[in-house]
C-alpha positions as CSV (number, residue, x, y, z in Angstrom):
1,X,-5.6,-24.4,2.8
2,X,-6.5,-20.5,2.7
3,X,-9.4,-19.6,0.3
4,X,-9.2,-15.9,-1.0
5,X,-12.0,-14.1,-2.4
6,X,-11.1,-10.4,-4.2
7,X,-14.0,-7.7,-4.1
8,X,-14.7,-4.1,-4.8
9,X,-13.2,-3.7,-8.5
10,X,-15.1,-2.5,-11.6
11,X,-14.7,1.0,-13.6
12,X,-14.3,4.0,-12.5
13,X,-13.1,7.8,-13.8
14,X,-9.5,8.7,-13.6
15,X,-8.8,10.6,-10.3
16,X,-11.4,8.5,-8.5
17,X,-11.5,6.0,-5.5
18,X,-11.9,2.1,-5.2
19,X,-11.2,0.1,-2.5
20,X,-10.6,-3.4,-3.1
21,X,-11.1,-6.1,-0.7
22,X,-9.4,-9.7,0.1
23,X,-11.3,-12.4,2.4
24,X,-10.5,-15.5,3.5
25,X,-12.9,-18.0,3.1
26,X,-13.7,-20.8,5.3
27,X,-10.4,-20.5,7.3
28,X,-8.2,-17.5,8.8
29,X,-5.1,-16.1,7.0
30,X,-4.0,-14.3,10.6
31,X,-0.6,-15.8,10.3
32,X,-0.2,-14.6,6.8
33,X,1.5,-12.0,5.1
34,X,-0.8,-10.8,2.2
35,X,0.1,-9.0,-1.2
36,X,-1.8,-7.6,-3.6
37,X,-0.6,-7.9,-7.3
38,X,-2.2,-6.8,-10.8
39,X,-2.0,-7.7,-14.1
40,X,-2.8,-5.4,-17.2
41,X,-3.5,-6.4,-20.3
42,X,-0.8,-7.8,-22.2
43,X,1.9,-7.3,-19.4
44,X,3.1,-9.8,-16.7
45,X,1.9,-9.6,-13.2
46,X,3.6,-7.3,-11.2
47,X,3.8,-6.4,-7.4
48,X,1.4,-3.5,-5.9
49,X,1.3,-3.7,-2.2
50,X,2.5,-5.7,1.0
51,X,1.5,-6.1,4.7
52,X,2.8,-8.3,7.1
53,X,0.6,-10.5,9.7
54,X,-0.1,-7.5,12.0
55,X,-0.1,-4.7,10.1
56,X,2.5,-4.0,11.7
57,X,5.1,-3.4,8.0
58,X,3.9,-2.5,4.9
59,X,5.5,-2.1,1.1
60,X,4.5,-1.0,-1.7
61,X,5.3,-0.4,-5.6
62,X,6.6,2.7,-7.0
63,X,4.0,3.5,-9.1
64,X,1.3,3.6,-6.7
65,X,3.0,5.0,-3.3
66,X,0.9,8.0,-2.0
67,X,-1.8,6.9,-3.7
68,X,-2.7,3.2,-2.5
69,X,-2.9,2.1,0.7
70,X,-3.0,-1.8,2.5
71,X,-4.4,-2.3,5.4
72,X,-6.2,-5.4,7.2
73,X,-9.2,-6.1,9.9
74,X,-7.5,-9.8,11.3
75,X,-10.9,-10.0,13.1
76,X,-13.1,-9.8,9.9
77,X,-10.3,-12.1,8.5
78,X,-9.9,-9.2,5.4
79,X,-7.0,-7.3,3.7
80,X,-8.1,-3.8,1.8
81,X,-6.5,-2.3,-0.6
82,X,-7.8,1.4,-0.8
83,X,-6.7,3.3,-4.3
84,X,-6.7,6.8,-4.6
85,X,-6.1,9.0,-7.4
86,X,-6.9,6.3,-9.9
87,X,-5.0,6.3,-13.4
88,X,-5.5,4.5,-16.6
89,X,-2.7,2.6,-16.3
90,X,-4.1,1.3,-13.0
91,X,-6.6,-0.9,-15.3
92,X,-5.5,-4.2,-14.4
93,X,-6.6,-7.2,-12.8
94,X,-6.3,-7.1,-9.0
95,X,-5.2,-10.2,-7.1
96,X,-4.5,-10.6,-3.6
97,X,-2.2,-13.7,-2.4
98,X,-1.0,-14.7,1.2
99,X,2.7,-16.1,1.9
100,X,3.1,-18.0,5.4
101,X,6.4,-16.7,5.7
102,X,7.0,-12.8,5.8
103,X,5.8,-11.6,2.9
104,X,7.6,-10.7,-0.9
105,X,7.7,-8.7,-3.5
106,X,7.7,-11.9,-5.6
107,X,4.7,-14.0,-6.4
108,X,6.2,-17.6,-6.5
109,X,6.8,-16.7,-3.0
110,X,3.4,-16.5,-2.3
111,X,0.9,-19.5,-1.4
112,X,-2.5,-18.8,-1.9
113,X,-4.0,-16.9,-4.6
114,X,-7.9,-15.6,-5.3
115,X,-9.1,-15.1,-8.7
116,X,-9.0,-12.1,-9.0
117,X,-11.1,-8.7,-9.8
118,X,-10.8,-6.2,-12.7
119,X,-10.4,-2.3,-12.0
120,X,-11.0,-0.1,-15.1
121,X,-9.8,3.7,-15.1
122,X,-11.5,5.5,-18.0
123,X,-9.4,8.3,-19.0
């Protein structure tokens, strides 16, 4: 059992910085590929970003290559998720999951889920 915990949202102006941050809790998510997905108001949950186990690959959405960036600290047993260049259509809830296998753009492929933090981009 890996227990996520998401940090670092809350509202900010558009063209400004957050970075977000996933921990696992009580365990070790080494072996795990983590994803971060976000869900807006009214829409489904979509994909955002992707790293595998070492850092070694990483994916991302359309909509936020350039701007966003995944990385992970295996020894602090945390995933980032550094967004630049904030837009209002960023606003969404941020979730971070982990998938034992290799990773996915697809979240019933994932295992473990936190609950999730909110990022607001005032216009």
């Amino acid at each position: 059992q890996v227990q996520l915990v998401e940090s670092g949202g809350g509202l900010v102006q558009a063209g400004g910085s957050l970075r977000l941050s996933c921990a696992a809790v009580g365990s070790t998510f080494i072996s795990f590929a983590i994803g971060w997905f976000r869900q807006a108001p009214g829409k489904e949950r979509e994909f955002v970003a992707q790293i595998s186990w070492n850092g070694g690959s990483t994916y991302y959405a359309d909509s936020v290559k350039g701007r966003f960036t995944i990385s992970r600290d295996n020894a602090k047993n945390t995933v980032y998720l550094q967004m630049n260049t904030l837009k209002p259509e960023d606003t969404a809830v941020y979730y971070c999951a982990a998938d034992q296998n290799s990773g996915s753009y697809y979240e019933d492929e994932y295992d473990y889920w936190g609950q999730g933090t909110q990022v607001t981009v005032s216009s």
